[in-house]
mmCIF file of the C-alpha atoms, coordinates in Angstrom:
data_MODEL
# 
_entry.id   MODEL 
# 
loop_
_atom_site.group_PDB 
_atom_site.id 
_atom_site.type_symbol 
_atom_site.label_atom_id 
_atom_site.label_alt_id 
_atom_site.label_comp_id 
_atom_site.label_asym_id 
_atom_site.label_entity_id 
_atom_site.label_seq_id 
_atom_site.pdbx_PDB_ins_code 
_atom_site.Cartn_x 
_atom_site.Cartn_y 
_atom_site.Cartn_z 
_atom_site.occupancy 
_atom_site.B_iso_or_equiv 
_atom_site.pdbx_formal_charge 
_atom_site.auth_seq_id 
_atom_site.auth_comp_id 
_atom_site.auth_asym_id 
_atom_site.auth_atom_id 
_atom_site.pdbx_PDB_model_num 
ATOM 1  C CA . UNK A 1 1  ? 0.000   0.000  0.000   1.00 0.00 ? 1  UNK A CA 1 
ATOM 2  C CA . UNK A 1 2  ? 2.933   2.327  0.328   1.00 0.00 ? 2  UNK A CA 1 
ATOM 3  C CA . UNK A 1 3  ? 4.518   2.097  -3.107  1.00 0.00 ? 3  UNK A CA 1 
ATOM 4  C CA . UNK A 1 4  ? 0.766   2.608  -4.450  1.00 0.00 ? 4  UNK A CA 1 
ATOM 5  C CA . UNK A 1 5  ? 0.149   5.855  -1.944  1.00 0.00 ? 5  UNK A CA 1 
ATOM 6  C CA . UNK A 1 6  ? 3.724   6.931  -3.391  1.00 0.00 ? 6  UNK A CA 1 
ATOM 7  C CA . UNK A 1 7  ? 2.906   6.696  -6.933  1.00 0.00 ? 7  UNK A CA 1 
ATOM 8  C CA . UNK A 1 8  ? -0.444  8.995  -5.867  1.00 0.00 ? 8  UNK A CA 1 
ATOM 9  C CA . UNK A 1 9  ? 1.012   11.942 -4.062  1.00 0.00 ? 9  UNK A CA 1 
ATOM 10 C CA . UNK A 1 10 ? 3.819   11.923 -6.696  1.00 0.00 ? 10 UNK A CA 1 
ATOM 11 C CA . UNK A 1 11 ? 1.433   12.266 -9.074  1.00 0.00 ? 11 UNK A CA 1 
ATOM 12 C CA . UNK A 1 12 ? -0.940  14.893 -7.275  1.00 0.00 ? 12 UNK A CA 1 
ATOM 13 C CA . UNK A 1 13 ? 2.648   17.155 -6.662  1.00 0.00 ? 13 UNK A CA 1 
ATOM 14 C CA . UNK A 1 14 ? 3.208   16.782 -10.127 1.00 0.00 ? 14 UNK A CA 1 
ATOM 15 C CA . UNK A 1 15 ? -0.258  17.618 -12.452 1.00 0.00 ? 15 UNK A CA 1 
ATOM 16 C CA . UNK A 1 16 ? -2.648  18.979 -9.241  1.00 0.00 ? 16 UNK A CA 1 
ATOM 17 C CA . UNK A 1 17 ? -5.792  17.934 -7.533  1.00 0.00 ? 17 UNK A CA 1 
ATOM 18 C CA . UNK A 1 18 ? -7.789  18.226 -11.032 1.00 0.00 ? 18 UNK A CA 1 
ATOM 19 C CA . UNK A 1 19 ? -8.517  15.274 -13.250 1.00 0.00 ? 19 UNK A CA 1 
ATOM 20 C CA . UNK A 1 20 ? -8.870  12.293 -11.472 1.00 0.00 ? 20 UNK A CA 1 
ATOM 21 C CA . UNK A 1 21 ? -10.067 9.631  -13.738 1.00 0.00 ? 21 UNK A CA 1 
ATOM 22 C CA . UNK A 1 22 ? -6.615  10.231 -15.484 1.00 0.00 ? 22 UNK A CA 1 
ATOM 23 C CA . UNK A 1 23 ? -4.534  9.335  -12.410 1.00 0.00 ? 23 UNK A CA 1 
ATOM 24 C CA . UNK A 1 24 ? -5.490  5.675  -13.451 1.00 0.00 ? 24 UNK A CA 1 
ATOM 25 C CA . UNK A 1 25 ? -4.877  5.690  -17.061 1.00 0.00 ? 25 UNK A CA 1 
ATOM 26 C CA . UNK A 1 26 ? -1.150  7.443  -16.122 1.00 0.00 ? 26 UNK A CA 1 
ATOM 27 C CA . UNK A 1 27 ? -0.186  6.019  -13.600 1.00 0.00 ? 27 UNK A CA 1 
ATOM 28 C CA . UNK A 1 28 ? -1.169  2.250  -13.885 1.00 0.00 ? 28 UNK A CA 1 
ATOM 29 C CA . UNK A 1 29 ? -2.816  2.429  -10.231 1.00 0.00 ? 29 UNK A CA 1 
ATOM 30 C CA . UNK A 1 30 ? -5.861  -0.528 -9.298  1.00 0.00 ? 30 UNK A CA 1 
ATOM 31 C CA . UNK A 1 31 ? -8.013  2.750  -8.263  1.00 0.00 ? 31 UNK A CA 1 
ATOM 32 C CA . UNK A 1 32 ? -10.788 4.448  -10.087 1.00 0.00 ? 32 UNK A CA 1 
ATOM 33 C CA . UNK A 1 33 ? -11.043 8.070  -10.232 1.00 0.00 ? 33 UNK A CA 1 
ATOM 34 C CA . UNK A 1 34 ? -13.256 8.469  -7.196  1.00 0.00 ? 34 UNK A CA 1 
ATOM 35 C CA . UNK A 1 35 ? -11.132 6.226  -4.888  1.00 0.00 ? 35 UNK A CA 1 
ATOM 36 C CA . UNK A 1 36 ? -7.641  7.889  -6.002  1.00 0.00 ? 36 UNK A CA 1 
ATOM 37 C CA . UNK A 1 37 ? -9.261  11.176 -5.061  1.00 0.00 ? 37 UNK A CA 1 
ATOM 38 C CA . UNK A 1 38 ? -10.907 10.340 -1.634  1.00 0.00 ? 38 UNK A CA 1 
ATOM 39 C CA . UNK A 1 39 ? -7.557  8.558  -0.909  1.00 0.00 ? 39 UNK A CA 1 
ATOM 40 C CA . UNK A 1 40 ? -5.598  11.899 -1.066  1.00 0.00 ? 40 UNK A CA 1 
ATOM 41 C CA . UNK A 1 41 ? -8.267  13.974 0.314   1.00 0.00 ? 41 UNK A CA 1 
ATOM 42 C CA . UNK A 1 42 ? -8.556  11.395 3.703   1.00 0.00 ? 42 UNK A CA 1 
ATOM 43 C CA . UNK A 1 43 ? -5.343  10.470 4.384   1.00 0.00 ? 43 UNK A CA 1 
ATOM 44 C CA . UNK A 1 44 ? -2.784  11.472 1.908   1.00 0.00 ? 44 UNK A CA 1 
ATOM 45 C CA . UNK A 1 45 ? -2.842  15.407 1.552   1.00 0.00 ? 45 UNK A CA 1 
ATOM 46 C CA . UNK A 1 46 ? -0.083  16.965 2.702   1.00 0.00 ? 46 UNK A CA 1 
ATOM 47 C CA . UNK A 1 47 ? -2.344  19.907 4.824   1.00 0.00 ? 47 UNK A CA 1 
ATOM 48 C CA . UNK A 1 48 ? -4.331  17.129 6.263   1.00 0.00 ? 48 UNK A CA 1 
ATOM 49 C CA . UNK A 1 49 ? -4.587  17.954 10.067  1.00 0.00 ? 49 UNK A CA 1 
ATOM 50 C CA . UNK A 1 50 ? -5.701  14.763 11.860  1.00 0.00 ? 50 UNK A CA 1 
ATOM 51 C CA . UNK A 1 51 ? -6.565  14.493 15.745  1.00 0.00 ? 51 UNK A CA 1 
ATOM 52 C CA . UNK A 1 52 ? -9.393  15.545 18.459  1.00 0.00 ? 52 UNK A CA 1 
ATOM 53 C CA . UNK A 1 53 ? -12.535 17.024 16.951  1.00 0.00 ? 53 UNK A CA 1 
ATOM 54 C CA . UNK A 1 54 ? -14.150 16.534 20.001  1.00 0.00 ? 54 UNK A CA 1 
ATOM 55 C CA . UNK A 1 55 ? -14.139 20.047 20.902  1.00 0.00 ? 55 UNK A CA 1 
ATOM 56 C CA . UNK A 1 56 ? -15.111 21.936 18.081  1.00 0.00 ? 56 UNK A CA 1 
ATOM 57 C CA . UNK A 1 57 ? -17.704 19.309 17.496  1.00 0.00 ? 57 UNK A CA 1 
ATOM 58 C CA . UNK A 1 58 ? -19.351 19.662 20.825  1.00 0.00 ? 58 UNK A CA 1 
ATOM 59 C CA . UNK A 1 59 ? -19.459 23.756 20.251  1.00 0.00 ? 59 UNK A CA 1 
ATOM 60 C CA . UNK A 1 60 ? -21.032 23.432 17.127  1.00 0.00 ? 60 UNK A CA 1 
ATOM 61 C CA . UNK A 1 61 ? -23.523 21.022 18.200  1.00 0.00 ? 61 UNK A CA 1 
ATOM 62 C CA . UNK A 1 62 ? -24.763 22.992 21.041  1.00 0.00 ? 62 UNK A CA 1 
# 
């Protein structure tokens, strides 16, 4: 799963978060479009911030 996530964010830093049906046809990746794209948005993205929500969750709620 790490050579595959490798071959994604090189290509993301390379051509940009546009087109992703084509990360498939150029990069020879098992993914369609939709999965390549929720894979860098969820866990790849290099601005990702990941932790406790819990907080602002519970103010918003209210």
């Amino acid at each position: 799963m790490v050579a595959k996530d490798a071959v994604l964010v090189e290509y993301v830093r390379s051509h940009g978060e546009r087109n992703w049906n084509a990360v498939r046809k150029n990069t020879g990746l098992a993914r369609c479009g939709k999965s390549c794209r929720l894979r860098w948005a969820n866990h790849l993205r290099s601005d990702l911030k990941k932790g406790s929500k819990g907080l602002l969750l519970s103010c918003v709620l209210r």
